[in-house]
N, C-alpha and C positions, 0 to 999 in steps of 0.2 A: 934077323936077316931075311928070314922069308917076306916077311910084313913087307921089310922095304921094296924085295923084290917085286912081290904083287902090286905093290901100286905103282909101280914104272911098267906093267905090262896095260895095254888097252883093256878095256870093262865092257861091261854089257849094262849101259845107265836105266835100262829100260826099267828095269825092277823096282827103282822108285819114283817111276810116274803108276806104276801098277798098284803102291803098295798107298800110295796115295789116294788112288780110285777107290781104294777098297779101305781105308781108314776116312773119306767121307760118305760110301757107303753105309760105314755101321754108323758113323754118327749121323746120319737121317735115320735107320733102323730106332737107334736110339731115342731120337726124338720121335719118332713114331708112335714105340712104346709109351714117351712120357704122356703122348694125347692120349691116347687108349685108356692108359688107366684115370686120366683126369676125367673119361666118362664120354668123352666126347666122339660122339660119330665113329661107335667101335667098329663098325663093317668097315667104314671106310682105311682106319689107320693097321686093322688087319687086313687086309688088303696089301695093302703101303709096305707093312715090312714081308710081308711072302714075296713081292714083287722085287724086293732089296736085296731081299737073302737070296734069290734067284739070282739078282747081278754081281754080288759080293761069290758066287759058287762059282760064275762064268769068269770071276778077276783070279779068281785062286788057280782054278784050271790053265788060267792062261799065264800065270807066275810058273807053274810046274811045269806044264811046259817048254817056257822061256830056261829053265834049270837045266831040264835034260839038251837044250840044245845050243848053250853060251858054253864058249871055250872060258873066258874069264867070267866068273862074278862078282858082286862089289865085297861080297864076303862068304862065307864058308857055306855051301850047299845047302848042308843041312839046318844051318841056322834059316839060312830064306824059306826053307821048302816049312820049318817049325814057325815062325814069326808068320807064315802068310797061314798055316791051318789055326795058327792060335788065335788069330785076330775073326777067323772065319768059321771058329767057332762060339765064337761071343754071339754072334749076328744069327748063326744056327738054335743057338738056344732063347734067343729072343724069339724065333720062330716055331720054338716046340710050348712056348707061353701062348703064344697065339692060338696055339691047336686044343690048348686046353680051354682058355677064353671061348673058343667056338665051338668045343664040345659040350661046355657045360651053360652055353648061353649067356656067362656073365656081361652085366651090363652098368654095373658098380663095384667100386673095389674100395677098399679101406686106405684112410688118407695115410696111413703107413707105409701101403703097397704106393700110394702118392708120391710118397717120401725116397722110396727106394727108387723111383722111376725114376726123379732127379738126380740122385745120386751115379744112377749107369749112364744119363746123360753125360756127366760130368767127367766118370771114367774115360767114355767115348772120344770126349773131346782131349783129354790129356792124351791120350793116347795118339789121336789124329795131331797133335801140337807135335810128339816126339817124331814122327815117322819122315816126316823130311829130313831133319836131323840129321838122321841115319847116313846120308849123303856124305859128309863131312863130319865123323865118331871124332877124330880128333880132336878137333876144334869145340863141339857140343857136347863131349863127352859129359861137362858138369853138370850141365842142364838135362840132360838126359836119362842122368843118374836121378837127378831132383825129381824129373817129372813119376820116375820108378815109384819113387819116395811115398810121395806123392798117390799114385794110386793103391799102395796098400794102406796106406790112410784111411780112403775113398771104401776099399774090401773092407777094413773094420769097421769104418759106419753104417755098411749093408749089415756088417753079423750083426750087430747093434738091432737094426730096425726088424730084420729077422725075427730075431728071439724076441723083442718086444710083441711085433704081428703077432706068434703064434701065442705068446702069452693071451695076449688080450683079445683073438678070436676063441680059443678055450673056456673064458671068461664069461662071453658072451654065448657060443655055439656047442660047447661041451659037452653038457648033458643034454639041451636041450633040442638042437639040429645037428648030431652027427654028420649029414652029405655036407651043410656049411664050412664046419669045421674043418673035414677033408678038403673040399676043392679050395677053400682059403688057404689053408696049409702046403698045397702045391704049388698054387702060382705062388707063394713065399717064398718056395724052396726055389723054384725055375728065378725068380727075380734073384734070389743071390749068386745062383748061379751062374747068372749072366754076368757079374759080378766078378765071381771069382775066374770067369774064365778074361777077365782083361786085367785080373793080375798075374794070369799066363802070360798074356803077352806082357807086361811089364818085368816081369821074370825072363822073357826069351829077350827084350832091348836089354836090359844087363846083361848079358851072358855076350852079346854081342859085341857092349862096348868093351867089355873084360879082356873078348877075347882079339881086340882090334885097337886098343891103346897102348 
């Protein structure tokens, strides 16, 4: 009865032209990331995502906001104020890869870390596919569900290339370049983690349709 009731009251639509900005945000982040580690012009595409993740901090701010000051939203507070930090934390840990890229001067990565780098594109982009969606749970509920699906999919082929990466930098840097070893093992752990944080958000769009179908 309440369902019904809210959606005969007026909304505040603003929140998914915001959540839009900020779900093609990370997918340029994303793709950002995927040139970086293909080698190419790393100044440049670090650059690219400090600059995104700055605009993805100014979209989230301005969703929280938009929270504290709509009488209606298009769904429960706390889910907006969770789905807009989950998403903009994805795009925040793309940017703590960066920091390590530029602390330790990488300027080559392993076609593994290659591999991962498409893989968060792809997450990126399902995730950017769901977020309109969102507009209308009832109707795209299935689809919404799928694309969920879908990127924990996407999360198990990152543990996959993970655990492959550190096997086979081990292999190679183990005994013989411990610092190798190390900073290859880090940016591993940040690339899954960029990973795991957009099956956050594919966890907070479930939770959403669940709690609005």
């Amino acid at each position: 009865m309440l369902g019904w009731f809210r959606r005969l009251l007026p909304r505040e639509d603003r929140f998914f032209d915001l959540f839009e900005q900020h779900s093609r945000t990370v997918v340029g982040g994303a793709e950002a990331l995927q040139q970086l580690l293909a080698g190419n012009d790393v100044e440049r595409w670090c650059r690219e995502i400090v600059d995104l993740e700055h605009k993805a901090d100014a979209i989230t701010a301005e969703v929280l906001l938009a929270v504290r000051r709509s009488f209606i939203t298009p769904f429960d507070r706390g889910d907006i104020k969770d789905l807009i930090q989950s998403m903009d934390d994805a795009i925040d840990m793309m940017h703590k890869t960066v920091k390590t890229v530029k602390l330790f001067e990488k300027r080559e990565f392993d076609p593994l870390m290659q591999e991962m780098g498409a893989v968060i594109v792809e997450a990126a982009k399902l995730v950017a596919e769901a977020i309109p969606l969102l507009n209308k749970i009832g109707t795209h509920s299935t689809r919404l569900n799928a694309i969920a699906e879908q990127v924990m999919r996407v999360e198990g082929r990152a543990d996959d290339l993970h655990e492959q990466g550190l096997k086979d930098l081990f292999h190679r840097h183990g005994k013989s370049d411990p610092m190798a070893y190390m900073i290859g093992s880090e940016i591993y752990g940040q690339l899954e983690k960029v990973v795991d944080r957009f099956e956050d958000v594919a966890n907070e769009i479930s939770g959403v349709v669940i709690e609005n179908v």
